[in-house]
C-alpha positions as CSV (number, residue, x, y, z in Angstrom):
1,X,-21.6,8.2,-32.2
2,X,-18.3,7.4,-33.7
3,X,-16.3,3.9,-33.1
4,X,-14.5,3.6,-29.8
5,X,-11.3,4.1,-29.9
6,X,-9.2,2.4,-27.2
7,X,-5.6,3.1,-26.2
8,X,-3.3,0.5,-23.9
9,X,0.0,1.9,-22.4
10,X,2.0,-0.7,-20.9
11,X,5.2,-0.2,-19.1
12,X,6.8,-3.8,-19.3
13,X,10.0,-2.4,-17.1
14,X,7.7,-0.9,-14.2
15,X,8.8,-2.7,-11.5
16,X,12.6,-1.8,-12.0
17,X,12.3,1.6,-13.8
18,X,10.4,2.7,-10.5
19,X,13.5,1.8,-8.5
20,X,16.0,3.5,-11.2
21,X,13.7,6.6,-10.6
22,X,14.5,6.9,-7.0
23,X,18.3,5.6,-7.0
24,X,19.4,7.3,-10.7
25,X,22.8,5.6,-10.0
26,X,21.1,2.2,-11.5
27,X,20.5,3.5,-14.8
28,X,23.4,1.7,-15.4
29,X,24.0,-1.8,-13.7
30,X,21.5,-5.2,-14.1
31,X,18.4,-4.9,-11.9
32,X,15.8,-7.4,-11.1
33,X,12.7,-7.4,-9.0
34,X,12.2,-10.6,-7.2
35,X,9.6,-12.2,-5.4
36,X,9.1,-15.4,-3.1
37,X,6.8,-17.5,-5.6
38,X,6.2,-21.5,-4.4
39,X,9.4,-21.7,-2.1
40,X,11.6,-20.0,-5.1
41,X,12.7,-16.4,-5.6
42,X,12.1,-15.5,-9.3
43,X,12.2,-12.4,-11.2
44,X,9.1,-10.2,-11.9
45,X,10.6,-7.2,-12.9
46,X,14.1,-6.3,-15.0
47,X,15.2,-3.1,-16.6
48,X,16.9,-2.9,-20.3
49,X,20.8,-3.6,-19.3
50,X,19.2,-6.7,-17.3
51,X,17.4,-8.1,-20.1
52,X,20.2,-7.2,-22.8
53,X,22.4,-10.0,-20.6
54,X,19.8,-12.6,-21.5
55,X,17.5,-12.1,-18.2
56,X,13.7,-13.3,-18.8
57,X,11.0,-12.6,-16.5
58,X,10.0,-15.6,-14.4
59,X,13.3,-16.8,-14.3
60,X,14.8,-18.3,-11.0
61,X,17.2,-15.2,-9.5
62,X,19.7,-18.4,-9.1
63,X,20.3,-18.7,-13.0
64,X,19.8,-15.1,-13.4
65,X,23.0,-14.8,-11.3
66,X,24.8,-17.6,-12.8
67,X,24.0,-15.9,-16.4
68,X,25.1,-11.8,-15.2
69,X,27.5,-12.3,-11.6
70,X,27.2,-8.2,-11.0
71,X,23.0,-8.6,-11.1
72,X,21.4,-6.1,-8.5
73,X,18.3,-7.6,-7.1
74,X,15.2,-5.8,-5.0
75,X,12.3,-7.3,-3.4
76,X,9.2,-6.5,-4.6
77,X,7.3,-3.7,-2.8
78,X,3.7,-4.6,-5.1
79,X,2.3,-1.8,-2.7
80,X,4.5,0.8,-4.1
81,X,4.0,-0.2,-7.4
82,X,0.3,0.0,-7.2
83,X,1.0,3.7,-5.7
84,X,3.4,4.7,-8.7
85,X,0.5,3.2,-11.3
86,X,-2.2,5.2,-9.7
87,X,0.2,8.0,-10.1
88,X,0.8,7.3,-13.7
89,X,-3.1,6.9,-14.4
90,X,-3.5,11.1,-13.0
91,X,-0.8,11.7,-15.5
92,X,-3.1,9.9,-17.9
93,X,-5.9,11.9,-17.4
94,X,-4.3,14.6,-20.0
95,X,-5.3,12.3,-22.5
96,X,-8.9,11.3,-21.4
97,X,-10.9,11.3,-18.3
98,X,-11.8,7.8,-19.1
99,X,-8.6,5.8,-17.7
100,X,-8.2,2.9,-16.1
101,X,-5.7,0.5,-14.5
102,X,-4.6,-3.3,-16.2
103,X,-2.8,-6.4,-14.9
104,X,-0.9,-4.3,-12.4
105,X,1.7,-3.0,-15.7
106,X,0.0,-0.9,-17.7
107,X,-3.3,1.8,-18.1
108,X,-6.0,1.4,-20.5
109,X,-7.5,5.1,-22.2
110,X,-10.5,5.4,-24.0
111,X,-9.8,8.3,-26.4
112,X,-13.4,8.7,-27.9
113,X,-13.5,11.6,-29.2
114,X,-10.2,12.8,-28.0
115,X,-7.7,12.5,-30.1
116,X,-8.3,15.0,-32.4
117,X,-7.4,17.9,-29.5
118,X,-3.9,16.8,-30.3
119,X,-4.1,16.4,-33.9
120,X,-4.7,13.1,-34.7
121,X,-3.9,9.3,-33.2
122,X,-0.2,9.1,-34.2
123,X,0.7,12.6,-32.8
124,X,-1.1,11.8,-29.2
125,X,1.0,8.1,-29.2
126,X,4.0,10.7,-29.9
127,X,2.9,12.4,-27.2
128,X,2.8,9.6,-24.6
129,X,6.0,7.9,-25.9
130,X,8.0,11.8,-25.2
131,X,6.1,11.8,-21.7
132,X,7.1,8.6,-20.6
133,X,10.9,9.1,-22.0
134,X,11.1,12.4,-20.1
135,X,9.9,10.4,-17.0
136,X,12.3,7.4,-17.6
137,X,10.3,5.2,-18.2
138,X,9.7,2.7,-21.2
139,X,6.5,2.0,-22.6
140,X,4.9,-0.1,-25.5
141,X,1.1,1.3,-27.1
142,X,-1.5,0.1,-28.8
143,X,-4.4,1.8,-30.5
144,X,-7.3,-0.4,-31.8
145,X,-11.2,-0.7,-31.6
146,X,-11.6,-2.6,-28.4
147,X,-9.8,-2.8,-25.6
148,X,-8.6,-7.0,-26.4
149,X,-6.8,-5.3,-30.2
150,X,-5.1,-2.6,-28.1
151,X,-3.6,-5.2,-25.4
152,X,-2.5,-7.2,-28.2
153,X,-0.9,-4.6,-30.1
154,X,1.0,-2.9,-27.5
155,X,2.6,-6.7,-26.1
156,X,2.6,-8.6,-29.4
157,X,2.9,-6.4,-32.4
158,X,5.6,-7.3,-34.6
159,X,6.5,-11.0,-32.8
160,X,6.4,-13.9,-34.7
161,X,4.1,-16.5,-34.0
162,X,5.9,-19.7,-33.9
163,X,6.0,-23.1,-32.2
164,X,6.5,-23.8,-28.2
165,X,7.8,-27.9,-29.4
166,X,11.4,-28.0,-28.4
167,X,14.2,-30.5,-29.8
168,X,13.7,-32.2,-26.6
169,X,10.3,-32.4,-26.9
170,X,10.2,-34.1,-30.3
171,X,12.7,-36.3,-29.0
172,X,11.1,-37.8,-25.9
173,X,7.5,-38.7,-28.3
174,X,7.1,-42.4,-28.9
175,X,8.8,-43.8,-32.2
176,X,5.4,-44.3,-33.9
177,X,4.5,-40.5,-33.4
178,X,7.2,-39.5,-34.8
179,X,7.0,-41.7,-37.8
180,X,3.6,-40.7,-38.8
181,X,4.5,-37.4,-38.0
182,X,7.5,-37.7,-40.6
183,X,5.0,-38.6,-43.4
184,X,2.5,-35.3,-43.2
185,X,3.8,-33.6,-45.9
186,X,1.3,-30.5,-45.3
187,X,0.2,-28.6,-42.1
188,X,-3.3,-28.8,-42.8
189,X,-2.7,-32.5,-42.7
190,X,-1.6,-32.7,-38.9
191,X,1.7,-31.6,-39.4
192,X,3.6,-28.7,-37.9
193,X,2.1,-25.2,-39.4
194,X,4.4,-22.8,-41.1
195,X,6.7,-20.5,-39.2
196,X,5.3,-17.0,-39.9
197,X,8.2,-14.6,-40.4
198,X,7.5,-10.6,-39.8
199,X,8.9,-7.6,-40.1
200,X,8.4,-4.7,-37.4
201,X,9.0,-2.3,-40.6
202,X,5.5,-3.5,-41.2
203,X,3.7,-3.9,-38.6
204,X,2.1,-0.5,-36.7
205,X,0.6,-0.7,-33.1
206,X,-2.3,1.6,-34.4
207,X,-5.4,-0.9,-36.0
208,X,-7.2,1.6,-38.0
209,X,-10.9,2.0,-37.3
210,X,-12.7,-1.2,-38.5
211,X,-9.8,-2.8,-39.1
212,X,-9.5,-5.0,-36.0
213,X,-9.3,-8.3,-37.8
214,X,-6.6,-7.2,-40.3
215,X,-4.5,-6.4,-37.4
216,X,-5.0,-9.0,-34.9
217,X,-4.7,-12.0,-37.4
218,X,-0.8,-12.5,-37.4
219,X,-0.2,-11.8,-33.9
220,X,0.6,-15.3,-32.3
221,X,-2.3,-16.8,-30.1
222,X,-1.3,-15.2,-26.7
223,X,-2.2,-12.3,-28.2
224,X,-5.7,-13.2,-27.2
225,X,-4.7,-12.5,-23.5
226,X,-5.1,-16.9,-22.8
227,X,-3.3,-19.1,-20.4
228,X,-0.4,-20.8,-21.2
229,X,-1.4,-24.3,-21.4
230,X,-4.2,-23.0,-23.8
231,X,-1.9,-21.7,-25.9
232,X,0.5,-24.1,-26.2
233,X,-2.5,-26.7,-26.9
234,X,-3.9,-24.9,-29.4
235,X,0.1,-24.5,-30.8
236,X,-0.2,-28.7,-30.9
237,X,-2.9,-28.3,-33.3
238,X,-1.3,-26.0,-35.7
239,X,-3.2,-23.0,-34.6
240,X,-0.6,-20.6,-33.6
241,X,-1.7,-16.9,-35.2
242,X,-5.3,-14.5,-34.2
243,X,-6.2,-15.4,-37.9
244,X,-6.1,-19.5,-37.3
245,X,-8.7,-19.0,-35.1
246,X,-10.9,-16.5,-36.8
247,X,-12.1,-19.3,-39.3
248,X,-12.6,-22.0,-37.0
249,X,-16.2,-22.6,-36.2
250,X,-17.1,-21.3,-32.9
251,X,-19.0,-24.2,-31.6
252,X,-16.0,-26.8,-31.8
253,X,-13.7,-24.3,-30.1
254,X,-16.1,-23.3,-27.5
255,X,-17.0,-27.4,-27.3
256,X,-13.2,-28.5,-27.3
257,X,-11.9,-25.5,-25.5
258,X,-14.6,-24.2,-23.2
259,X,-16.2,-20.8,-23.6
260,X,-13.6,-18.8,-22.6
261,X,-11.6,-19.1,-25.7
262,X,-14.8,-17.4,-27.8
263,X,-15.6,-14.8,-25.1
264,X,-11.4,-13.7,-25.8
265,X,-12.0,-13.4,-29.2
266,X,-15.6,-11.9,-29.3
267,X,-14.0,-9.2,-26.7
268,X,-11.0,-8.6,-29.7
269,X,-13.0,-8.3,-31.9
270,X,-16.1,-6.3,-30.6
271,X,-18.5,-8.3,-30.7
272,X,-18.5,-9.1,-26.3
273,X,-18.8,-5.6,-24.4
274,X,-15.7,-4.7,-22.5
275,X,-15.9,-1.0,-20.6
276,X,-13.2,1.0,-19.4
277,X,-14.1,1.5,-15.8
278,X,-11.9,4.1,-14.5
279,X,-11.1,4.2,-10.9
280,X,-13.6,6.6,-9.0
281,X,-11.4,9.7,-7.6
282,X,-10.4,10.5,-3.8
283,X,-12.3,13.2,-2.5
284,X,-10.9,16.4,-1.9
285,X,-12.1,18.8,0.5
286,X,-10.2,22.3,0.3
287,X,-11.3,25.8,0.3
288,X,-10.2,29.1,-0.4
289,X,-10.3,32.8,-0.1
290,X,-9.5,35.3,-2.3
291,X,-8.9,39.0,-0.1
292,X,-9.6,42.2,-1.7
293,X,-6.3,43.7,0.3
294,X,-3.7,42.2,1.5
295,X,-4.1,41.4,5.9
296,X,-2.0,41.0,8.4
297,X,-3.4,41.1,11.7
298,X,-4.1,37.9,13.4
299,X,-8.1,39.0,14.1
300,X,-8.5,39.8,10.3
301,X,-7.4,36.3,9.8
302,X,-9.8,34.4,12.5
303,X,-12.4,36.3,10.5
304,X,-11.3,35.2,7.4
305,X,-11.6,31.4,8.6
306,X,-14.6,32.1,10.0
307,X,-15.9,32.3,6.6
308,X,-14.1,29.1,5.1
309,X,-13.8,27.2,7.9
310,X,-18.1,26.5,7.8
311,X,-17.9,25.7,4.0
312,X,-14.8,23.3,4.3
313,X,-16.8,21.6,7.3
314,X,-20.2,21.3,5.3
315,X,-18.4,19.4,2.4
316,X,-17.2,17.0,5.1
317,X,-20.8,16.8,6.2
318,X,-22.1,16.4,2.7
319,X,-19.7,13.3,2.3
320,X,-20.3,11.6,5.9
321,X,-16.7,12.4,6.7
322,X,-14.7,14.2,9.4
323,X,-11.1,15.5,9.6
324,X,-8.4,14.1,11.4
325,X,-5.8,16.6,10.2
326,X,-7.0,20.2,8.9
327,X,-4.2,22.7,7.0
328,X,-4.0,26.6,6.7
329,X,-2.1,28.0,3.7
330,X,-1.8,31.3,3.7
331,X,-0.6,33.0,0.8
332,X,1.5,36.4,1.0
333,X,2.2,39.4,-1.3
334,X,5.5,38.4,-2.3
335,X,4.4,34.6,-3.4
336,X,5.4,32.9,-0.1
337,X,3.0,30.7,1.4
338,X,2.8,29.8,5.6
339,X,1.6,26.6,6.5
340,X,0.1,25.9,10.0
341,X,-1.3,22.2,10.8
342,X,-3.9,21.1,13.8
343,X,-4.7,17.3,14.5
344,X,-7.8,16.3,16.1
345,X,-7.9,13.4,18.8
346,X,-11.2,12.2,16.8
347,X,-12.7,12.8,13.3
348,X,-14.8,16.1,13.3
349,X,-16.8,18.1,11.3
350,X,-18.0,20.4,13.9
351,X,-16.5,24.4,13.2
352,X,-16.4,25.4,16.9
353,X,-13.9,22.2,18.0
354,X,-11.5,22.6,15.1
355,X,-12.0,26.6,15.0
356,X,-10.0,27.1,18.7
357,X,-7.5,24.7,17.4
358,X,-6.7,27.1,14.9
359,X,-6.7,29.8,16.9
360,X,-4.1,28.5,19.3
361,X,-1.1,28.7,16.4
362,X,-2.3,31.2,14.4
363,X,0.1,33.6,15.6
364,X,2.9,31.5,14.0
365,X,2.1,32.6,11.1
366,X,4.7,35.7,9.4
367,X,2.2,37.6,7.3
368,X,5.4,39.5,6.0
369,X,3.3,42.4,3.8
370,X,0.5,40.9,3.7
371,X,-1.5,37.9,3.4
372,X,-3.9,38.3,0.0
373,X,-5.5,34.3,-0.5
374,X,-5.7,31.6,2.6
375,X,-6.6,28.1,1.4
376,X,-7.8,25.9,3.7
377,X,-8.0,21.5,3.4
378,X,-8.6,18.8,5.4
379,X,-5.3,16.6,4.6
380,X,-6.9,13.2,6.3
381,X,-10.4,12.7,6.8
382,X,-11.8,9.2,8.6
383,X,-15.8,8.4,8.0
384,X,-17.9,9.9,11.0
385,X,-21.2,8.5,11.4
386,X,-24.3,10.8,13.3
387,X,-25.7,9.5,16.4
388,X,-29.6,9.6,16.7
389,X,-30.7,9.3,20.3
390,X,-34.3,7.3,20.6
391,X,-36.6,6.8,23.6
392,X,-37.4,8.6,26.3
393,X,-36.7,12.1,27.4
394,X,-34.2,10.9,30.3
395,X,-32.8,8.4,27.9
396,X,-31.7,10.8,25.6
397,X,-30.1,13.2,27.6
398,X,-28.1,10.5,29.6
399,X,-27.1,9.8,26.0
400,X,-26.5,13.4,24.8
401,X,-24.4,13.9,28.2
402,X,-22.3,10.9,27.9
403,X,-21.1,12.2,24.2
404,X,-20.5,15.9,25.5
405,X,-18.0,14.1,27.7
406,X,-16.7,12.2,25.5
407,X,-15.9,15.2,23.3
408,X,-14.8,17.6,26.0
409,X,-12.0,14.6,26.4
410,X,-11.2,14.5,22.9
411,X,-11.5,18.5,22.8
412,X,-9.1,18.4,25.5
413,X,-6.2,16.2,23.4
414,X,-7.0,18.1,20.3
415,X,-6.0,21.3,22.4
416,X,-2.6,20.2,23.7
417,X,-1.7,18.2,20.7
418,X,-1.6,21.8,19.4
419,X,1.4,22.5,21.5
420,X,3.0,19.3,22.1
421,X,1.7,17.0,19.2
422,X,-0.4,14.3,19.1
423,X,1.7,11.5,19.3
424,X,3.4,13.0,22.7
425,X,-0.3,12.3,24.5
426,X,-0.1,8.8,25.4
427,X,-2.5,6.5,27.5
428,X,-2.1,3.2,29.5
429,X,-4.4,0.1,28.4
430,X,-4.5,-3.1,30.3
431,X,-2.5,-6.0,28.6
432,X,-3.2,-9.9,29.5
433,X,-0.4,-11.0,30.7
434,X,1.3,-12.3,34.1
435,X,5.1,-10.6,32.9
436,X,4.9,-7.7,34.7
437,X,6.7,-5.3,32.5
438,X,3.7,-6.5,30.2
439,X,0.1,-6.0,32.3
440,X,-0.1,-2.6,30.1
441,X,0.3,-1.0,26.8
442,X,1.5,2.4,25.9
443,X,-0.8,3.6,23.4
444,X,-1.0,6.9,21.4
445,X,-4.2,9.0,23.4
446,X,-5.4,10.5,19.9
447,X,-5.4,6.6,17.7
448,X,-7.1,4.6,20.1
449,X,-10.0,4.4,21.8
450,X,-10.1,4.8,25.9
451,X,-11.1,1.5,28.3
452,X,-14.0,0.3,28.9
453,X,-14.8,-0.5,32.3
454,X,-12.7,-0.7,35.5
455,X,-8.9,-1.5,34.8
456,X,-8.6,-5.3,35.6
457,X,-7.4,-6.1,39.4
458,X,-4.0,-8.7,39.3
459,X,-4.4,-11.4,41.3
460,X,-1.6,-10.0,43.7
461,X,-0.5,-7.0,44.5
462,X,1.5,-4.6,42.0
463,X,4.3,-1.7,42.8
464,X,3.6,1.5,42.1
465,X,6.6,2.1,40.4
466,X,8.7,-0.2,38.5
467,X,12.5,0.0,37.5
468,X,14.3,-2.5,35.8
469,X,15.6,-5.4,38.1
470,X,18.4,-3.7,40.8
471,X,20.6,-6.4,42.1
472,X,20.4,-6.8,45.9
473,X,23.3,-8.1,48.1
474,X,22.1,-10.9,50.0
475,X,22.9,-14.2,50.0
476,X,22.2,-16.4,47.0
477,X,19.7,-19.1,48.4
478,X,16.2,-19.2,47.7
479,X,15.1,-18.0,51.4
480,X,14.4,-14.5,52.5
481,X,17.4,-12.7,53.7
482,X,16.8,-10.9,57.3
483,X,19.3,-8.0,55.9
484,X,20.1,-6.8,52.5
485,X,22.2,-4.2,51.0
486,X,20.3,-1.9,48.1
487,X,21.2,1.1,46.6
488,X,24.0,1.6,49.2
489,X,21.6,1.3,52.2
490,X,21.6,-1.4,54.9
491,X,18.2,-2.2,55.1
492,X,16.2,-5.1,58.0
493,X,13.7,-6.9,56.5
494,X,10.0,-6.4,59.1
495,X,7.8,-8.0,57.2
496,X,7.4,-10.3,54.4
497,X,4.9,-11.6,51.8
498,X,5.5,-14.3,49.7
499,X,6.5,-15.9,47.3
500,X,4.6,-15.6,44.2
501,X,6.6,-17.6,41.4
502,X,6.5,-16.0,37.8
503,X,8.0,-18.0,34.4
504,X,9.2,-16.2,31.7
505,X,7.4,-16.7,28.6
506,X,9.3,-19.9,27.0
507,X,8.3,-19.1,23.5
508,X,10.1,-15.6,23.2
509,X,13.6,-15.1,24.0
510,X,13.2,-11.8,26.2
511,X,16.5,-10.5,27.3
512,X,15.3,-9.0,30.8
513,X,14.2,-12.5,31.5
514,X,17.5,-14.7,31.0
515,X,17.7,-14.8,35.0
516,X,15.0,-17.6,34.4
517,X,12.0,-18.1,37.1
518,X,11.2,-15.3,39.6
519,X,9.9,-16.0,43.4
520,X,8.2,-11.9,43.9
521,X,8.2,-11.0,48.1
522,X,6.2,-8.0,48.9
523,X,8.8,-7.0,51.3
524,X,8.4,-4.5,54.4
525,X,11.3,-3.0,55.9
526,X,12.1,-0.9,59.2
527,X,12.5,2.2,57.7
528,X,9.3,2.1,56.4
529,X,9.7,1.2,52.8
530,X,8.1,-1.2,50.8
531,X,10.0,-3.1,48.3
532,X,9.0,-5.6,45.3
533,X,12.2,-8.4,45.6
534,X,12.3,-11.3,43.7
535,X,14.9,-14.2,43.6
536,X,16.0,-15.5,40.2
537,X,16.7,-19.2,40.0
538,X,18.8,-18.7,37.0
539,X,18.8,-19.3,33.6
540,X,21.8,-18.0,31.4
541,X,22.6,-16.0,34.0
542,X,23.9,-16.4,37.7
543,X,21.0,-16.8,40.6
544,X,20.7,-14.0,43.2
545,X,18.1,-11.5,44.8
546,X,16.8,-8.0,42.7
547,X,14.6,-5.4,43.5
548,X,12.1,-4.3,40.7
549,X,9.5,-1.5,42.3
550,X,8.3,0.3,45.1
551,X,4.5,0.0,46.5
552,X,4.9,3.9,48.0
């Protein structure tokens, strides 16, 4: 089997360049990514004119704005980001089938055996640098034996490894530090190691096969994908470059630095396993059927998803799934495709409940001259999970009986979601709470499961219909006027139950509810109406009498 061969592409701009992609007119300004981090907005993302000003990644966005006044900023959206990697790793796939994701930035290939289908390692890296150029974006490789060389090469190949001690720092040591330190003459004394100085004219982000310790040992220690504080310890004690380490005996580092230090390097340098796992694909369920003539009647094309329709429902079986959302392309004679789309009020593999949904808008499809290929996918599938009725004989068919109507209900949204969608089929659920505007919800009929049980009786009676408030002419006292005027009619009160006080809800600062506490009379009146009136004591508003329902 011949040496692994393991490829990182990491896009150090991602964050930004993914915003430049969808608003072009950035290209040109300073943009930064920020995000909230311990009570302080710093930068996680910047693109190239943004770092050309002197931006750094990490940096407070209140420097970064001191340092470049016209800086555009973005919040992070790390959901989007995730989408646009996972977008990039399909692209990918060209490459190898073995592709992974890494540190949220960048995508790890393992090109095994593959580089040779586009002649050779430094005409595939040619290959990905043109691809991510045409797709704006900017990218740094690496090409090594494991997967540690290649994340060092493509982030650290051709820097300089050199010391993290500031001016300042030297400065603030004790006097006696500094004058022993002032009489090591030689670095391997206890003095400060040698600068190393290189230069990217020699330096080449592709480590040839078994050369992975010639090219990892001048790359500075961070190469070795470690902490911060790690490195900047092990910077203290001179060791600064891959190679310092290398001849160090393992058990003082592992003793001094715990074992995660030698698992870093044994994963550079072969010796600990490290896999590309790549992500396991979403399954796709879509079928298709290829006609011998072109059709165009709508009973040849209920016979032709007769024949699909069973084999796209069986590969939902197979994978325990059911469609929520099922799609119809068909394909015409002069390469233009009709689309029609049916939702289902519950996931469903079952060809006779999605079959009459089809049915009902197949005759919006234009077959034009001819339809010659329909394709046929679910577009959003939900698990479904068989139910297997046990006990006896009556048991089981209360059971089987209680799901029948549970799908006629469901078969019943399906069918006029067809014709007036899915999300204009609503249902009421009971809500706890005493505002009465807020005793139910409006929820969509085909996301959401139906109430169980009786709806909740209130503890007093509730209008039939509700309006908002109506202001009522009657005097403004507390007491229950004997006449009122409403709606232009001079009504006598008969009868009148009452009061039942309702608070608004002190924590939220609802707009309807600025007339402060309510005193509700259920309130009877000659003419044979019954009213819902309430008094309002007054908040920010003025006191006075309203009418909010009707009990008939």
């Amino acid at each position: 089997m011949p040496n692994r061969r393991i490829l990182s592409i990491w896009f150090p701009r991602l964050g930004a360049e993914r915003l430049i992609r969808r608003q072009p007119v950035l290209a040109d300004q300073p943009v930064a990514v920020v995000e909230e981090q311990q009570n302080m907005q710093v930068i996680t993302a910047l693109n190239g004119v943004a770092q050309a000003d002197g931006l750094q990644i990490g940096q407070p966005v209140r420097d970064a704005h001191a340092m470049c006044p016209g800086l555009l900023t973005f919040p992070r959206a790390a959901q989007e980001e995730k989408r646009f990697l996972e977008a990039l790793q399909r692209w990918a796939g060209k490459f190898s089938p073995w592709v992974a994701p890494e540190d949220g930035d960048a995508l790890v290939v393992d090109l095994t055996g593959c580089a040779h289908l586009f002649g050779g390692e430094p005409e595939l890296m040619q290959v990905v640098q043109d691809d991510c150029t045409d797709l704006g974006l900017s990218v740094l490789l690496g090409l090594a034996d494991t997967r540690g060389a290649a994340w060092a090469l493509a982030r650290y190949a051709g820097k300089a490894a050199g010391s993290d001690r500031s001016g300042d720092a030297i400065d603030q040591e004790a006097r006696a530090t500094r004058s022993r330190a002032g009489r090591r003459r030689h670095w391997t004394k206890g003095g400060a190691a040698p600068a190393v100085t290189m230069q990217p004219s020699d330096i080449t982000r592709i480590a040839p096969p078994g050369q992975t310790y010639g090219a990892l040992s001048p790359l500075p220690i961070a190469a070795l994908r470690l902490d911060a504080d790690m490195t900047a310890q092990l910077g203290r004690l001179g060791l600064r470059r891959v190679g310092d380490l290398l001849g160090q005996p393992r058990a003082g580092l592992a003793r001094r630095f715990g074992r995660g230090l030698v698992m870093r390097l044994d994963q550079a340098m072969g010796s600990a396993p490290e896999p590309v796992s790549p992500a396991k694909p979403p399954d796709h369920f879509a079928v298709r059927m290829t006609l011998p003539d072109p059709i165009g009647l709508a009973e040849d094309m209920m016979a032709a998803i007769d024949r699909t329709l069973p084999r796209l429902c069986k590969m939902l079986e197979d994978k325990g799934k059911g469609a929520r959302r099922v799609m119809l392309q068909a394909y015409r004679s002069d390469h233009a495709v009709e689309i029609i789309e049916v939702g289902l009020a519950r996931p469903n593999h079952d060809p006779h409940r999605i079959r009459p949904l089809l049915e009902m808008k197949i005759e919006e499809i234009d077959a034009g001259f001819g339809i010659d290929m329909i394709r046929m996918l679910a577009t959003q599938v939900e698990p479904i999970h068989d139910v297997m009725t046990v006990g006896h004989r009556e048991a089981g068919a209360a059971v089987q009986a209680r799901l029948n109507n549970a799908n006629a209900m469901d078969d019943l949204i399906g069918r006029l979601g067809a014709r007036v969608g899915l999300d204009s089929i609503r249902r009421f659920e009971p809500a706890d709470s005493h505002i009465p505007e807020k005793s139910h919800k409006i929820m969509s009929a085909a996301w959401s499961k139906p109430h169980e049980g009786p709806w909740p009786d209130p503890t007093n009676p509730r209008p039939l219909l509700l309006w908002h408030p109506e202001p009522v002419h009657a005097p403004a006292t507390p007491k229950m006027p004997d006449t009122f005027r409403w709606r232009g009619m001079d009504l006598t009160r008969h009868r009148a139950i009452g009061p039942e006080r309702i608070a608004p809800e002190w924590w939220l600062d609802d707009p309807n509810w600025r007339s402060g506490t309510r005193d509700y009379w259920v309130t009877d009146t000659t003419d044979g109406q019954r009213l819902w009136l309430f008094y309002a004591h007054g908040g920010a508003m003025s006191p006075g009498w309203f009418c909010h329902g009707s009990f008939a």
